[in-house]
KOLTI-753628 format. One line per 3 residues: number of its first residue (from 1); their letters; for each residue x, y, z of C-alpha. Coordinates in nm, 3 decimals. Layout:
NUM) A) X Y Z | ...;
***
This chain:
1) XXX) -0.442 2.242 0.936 | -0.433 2.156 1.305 | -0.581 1.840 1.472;
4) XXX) -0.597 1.775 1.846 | -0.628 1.409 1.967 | -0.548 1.223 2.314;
7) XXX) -0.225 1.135 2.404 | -0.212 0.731 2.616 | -0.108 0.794 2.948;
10) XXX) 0.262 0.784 2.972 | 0.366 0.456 3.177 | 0.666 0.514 3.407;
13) XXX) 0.524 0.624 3.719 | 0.666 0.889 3.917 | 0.775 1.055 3.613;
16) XXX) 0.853 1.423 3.638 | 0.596 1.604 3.344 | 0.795 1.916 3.198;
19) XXX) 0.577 2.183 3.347 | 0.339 2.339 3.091 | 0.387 2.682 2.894;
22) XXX) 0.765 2.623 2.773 | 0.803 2.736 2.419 | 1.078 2.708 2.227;
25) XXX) 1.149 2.710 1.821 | 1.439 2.486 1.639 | 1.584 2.555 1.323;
28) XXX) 1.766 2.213 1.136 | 1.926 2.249 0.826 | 1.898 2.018 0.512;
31) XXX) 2.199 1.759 0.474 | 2.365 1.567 0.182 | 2.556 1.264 0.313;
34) XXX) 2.809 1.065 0.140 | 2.914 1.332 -0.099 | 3.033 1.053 -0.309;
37) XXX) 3.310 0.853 -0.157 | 3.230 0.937 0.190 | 2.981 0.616 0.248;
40) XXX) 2.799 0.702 0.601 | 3.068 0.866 0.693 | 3.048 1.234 0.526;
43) XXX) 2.783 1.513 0.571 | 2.731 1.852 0.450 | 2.514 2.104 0.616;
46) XXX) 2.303 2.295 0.367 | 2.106 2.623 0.396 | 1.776 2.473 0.330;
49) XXX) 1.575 2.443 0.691 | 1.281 2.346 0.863 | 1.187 2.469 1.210;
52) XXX) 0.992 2.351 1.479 | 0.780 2.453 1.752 | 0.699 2.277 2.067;
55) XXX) 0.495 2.412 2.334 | 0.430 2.181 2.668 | 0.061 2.175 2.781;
58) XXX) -0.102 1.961 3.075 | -0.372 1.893 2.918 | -0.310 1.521 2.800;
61) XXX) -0.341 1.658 2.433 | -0.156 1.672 2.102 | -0.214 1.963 1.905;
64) XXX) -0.001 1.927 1.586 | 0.016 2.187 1.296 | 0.195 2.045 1.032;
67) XXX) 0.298 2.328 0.658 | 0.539 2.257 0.354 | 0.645 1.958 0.294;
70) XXX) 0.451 1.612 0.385 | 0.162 1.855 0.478 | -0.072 1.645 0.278;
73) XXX) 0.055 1.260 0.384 | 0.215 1.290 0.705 | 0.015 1.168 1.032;
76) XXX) -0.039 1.472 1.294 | -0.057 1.218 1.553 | 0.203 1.025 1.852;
79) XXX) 0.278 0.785 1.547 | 0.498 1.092 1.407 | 0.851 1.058 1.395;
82) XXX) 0.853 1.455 1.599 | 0.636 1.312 1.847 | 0.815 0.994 1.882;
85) XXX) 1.168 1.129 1.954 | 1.049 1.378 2.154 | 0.895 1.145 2.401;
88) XXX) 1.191 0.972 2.356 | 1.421 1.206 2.437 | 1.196 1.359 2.724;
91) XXX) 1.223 0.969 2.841 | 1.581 0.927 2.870 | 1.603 1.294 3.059;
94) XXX) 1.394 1.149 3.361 | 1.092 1.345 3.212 | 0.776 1.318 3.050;
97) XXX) 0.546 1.574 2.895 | 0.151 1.591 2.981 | 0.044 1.749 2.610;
100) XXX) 0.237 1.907 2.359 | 0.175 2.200 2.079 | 0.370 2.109 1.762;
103) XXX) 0.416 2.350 1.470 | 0.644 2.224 1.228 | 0.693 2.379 0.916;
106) XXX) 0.881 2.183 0.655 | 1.069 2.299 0.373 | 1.312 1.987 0.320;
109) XXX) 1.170 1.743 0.055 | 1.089 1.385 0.189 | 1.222 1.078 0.055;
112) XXX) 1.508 1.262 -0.187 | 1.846 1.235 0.005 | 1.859 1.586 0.186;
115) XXX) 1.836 1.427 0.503 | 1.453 1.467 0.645 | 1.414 1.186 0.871;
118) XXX) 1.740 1.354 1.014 | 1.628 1.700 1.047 | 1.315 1.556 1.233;
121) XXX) 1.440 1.398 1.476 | 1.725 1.632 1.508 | 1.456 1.904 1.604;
124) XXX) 1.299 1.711 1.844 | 1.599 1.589 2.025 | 1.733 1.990 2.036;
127) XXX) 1.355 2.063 2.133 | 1.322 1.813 2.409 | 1.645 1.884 2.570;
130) XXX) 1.570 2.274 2.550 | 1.224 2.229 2.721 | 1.388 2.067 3.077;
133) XXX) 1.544 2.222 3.354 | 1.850 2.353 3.293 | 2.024 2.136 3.541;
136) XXX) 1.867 1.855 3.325 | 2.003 1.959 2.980 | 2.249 1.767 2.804;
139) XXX) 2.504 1.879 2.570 | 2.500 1.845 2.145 | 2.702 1.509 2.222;
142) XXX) 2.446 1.349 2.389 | 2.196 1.463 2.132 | 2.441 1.321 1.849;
145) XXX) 2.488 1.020 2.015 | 2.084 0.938 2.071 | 1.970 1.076 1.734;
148) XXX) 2.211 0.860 1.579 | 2.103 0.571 1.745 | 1.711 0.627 1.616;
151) XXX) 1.857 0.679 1.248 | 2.089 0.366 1.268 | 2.421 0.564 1.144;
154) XXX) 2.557 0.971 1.192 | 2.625 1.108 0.882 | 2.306 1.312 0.845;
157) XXX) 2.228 1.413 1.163 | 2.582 1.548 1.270 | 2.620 1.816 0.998;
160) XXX) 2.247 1.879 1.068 | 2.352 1.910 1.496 | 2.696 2.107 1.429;
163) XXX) 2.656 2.254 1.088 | 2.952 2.239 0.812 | 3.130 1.885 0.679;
166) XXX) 3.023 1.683 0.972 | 3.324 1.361 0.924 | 3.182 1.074 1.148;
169) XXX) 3.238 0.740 1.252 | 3.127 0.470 1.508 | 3.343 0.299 1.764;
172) XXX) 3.096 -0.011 1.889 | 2.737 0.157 1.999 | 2.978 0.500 2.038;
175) XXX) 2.888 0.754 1.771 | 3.184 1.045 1.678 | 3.182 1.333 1.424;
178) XXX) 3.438 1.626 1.363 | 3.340 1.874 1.192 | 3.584 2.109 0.907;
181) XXX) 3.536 2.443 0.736 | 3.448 2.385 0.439 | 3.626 2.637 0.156;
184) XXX) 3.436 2.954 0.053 | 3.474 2.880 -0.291 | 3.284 2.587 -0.283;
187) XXX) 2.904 2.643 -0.398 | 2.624 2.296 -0.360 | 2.392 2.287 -0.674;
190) XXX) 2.075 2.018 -0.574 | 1.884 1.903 -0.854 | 1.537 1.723 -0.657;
193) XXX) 1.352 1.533 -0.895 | 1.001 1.480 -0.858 | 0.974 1.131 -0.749;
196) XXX) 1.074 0.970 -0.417 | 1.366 0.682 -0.356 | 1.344 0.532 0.051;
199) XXX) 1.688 0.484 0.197 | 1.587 0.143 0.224 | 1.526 0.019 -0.076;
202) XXX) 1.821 0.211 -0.190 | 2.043 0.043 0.068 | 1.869 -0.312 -0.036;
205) XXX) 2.048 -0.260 -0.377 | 2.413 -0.272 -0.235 | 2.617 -0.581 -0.232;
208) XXX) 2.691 -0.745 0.093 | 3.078 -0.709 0.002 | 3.338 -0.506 -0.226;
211) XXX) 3.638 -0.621 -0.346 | 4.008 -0.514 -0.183 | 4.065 -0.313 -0.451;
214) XXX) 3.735 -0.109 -0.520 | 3.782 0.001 -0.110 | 4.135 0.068 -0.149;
217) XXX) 4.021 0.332 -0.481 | 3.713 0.440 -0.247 | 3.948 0.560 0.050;
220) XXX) 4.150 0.746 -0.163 | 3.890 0.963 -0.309 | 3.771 0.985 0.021;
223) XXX) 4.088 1.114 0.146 | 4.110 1.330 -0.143 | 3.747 1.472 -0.129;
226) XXX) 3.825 1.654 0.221 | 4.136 1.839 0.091 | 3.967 1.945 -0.173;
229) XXX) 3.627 2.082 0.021 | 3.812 2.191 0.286 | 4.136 2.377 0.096;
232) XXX) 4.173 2.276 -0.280 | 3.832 2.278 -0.458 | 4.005 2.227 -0.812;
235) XXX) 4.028 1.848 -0.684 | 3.652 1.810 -0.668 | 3.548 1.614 -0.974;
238) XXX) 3.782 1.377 -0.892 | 3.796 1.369 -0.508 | 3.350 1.281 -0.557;
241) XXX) 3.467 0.953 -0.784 | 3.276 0.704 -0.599 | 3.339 0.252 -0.577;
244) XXX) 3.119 0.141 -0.343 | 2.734 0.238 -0.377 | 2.607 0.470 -0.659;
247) XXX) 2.683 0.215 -0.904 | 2.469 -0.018 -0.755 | 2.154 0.240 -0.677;
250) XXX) 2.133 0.340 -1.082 | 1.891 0.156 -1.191 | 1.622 0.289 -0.892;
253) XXX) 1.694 0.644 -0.998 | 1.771 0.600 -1.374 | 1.690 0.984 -1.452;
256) XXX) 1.918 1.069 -1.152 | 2.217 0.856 -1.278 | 2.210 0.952 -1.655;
259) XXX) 2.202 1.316 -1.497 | 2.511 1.270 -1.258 | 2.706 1.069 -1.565;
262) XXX) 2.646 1.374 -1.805 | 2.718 1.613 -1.545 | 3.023 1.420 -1.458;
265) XXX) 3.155 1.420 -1.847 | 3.122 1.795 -1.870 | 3.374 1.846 -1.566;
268) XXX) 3.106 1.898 -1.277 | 3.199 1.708 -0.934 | 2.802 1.570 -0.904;
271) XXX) 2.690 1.299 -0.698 | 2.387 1.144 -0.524 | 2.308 1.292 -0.197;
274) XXX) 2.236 1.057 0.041 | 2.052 0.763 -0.094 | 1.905 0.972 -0.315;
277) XXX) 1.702 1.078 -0.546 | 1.835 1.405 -0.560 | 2.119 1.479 -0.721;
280) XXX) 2.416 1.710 -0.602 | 2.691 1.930 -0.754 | 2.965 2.078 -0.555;
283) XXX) 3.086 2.355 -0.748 | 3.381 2.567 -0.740 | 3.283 2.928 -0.723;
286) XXX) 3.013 3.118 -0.854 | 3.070 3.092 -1.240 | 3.091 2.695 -1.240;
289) XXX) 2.758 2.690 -1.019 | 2.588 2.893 -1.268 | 2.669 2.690 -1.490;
292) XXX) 2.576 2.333 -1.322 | 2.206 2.511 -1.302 | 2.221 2.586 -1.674;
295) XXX) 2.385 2.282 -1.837 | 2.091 2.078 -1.549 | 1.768 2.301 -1.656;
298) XXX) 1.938 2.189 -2.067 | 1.994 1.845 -1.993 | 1.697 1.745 -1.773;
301) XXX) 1.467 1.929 -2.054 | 1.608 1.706 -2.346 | 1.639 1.365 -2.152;
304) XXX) 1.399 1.384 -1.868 | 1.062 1.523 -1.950 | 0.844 1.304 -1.816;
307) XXX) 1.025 1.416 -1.460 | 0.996 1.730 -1.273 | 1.280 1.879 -1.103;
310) XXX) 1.356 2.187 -0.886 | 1.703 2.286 -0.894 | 1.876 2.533 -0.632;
313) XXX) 2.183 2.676 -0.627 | 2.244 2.655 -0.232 | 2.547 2.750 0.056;
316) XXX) 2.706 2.566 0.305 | 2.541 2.627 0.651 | 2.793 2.650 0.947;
319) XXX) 2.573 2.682 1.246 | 2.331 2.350 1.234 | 2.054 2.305 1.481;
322) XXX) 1.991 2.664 1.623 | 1.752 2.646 1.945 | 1.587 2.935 2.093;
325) XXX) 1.392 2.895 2.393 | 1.126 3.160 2.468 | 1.019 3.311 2.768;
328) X) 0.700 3.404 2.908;
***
């Protein structure tokens, strides 16, 4: 489905337009942030992508092809978050474009904790900065620091920028992330249920304050969480042990909770990713994944029936955003 409407007339005059006929393709993985403990601070790059494809014109147009996921609801217009960050991001490079060709082709569910909004504007951000002169290109920092300001906080779209456990953290209006290997043995399970949850409603749920001691628990399974993706993966169940938000988000995801509890009691480290809905398993090795897809496809068919889930047994992915610019 393709639809081709006017772009307004970009306002900064004197504007450089990026000539017409670049190409180039970007490939953003899925993300689960939190991972428990690790309130928007953790991130985990998953092998689950969607890729776009932006193509400068000069012909004042928008051509937008939107397959996958959203296909049906999302707008194929400037309102889109692509097109948005894009001009954005074209904007704060001292450019502008005179018509673009979008193909985006979505494979990351919306609205279930695996980090979409991310990955979009992660694309267009790698896209945008591609598309200039080289002189004019900026380095993954800069496109960390401005995604992070259009999603409010960096825990999705690091891992999504550098791949891996993205750990992140915010010094004033400065945005940081390091990023660690994460063990080989360790395997993410997502259970996506078939009902949405925005991040904020979910955040609307959380108390304006925790006690001293919940935060002092939190940090230490937060401390304990990276050892145990990074080197000791037998720590997992209880490095995920979270005191600060999933508590509070049950009752919005009721089928996800009572899933993560009875995961939880049969010795799988599960969690919500993100704000969820979905819920996540990080398993340790290939026998205790196949199991977290066989004790979910059980439990889910007894407790949940009235809900639809897809469940897939994923891998960590180390490169994040992967650009390649075509030539012509």
């Amino acid at each position: 489905m393709e639809t081709t409407l006017t772009i307004p007339a970009e306002s900064a005059a004197g504007t450089p337009a990026v000539p017409a006929g670049q190409l180039v393709t970007v490939r953003v993985p899925a993300t689960s942030a939190n991972l428990g403990p690790g309130y928007d601070s953790l991130g985990l790059a998953l092998t689950l992508f969607d890729t776009l494809t932006v193509e400068t014109l000069d012909s004042g147009e928008l051509e937008f092809e939107l397959s996958g996921e959203g296909a049906e609801s999302l707008p194929r217009d400037a309102s889109h978050l692509v097109v948005k960050a894009i001009t954005e991001a074209l904007h704060r490079l001292g450019f502008r474009h005179a018509g673009l060709r979008i193909t985006a082709d979505n494979i990351n569910p919306h609205g279930r904790g695996l980090g979409s909004s991310a990955c979009a504007v992660v694309a267009a951000v790698t896209a945008a900065n591609a598309l200039v002169p080289a002189g004019s290109r900026q380095d993954r920092d800069w496109v960390l620091q401005l995604t992070s300001e259009m999603e409010g906080h960096p825990d999705n779209v690091a891992p999504a920028i550098f791949g891996g456990l993205a750990l992140s953290w915010q010094d004033s209006d400065r945005y940081s992330s390091t990023c660690a290997a994460v063990a080989s043995a360790v395997i993410p399970v997502v259970a996506v249920p078939d009902f949405e949850l925005s991040t904020e409603a979910a955040r609307a749920l959380l108390p304006a304050s925790v006690g001293h001691h919940a935060a002092a628990m939190n940090s230490g399974r937060a401390a304990l969480l990276i050892h145990a993706l990074t080197q000791k993966p037998e720590f997992l169940l209880a490095g995920t042990e979270d005191y600060l938000h999933q508590s509070y988000r049950a009752e919005a995801m009721r089928p996800s909770a009572d899933l993560i509890a009875a995961l939880r009691r049969a010795g799988f480290a599960a969690v919500v990713s993100g704000a969820g809905p979905t819920v996540l398993v990080l398993a340790n090795g290939e026998d205790q994944a196949a199991a977290a897809v066989e004790f979910i496809g059980a439990f889910t068919a007894g407790n949940t029936p009235d809900v639809g889930w897809r469940v897939m047994k994923l891998a960590v992915d180390v490169e994040g955003a992967k650009v390649e610019v075509h030539r012509r």
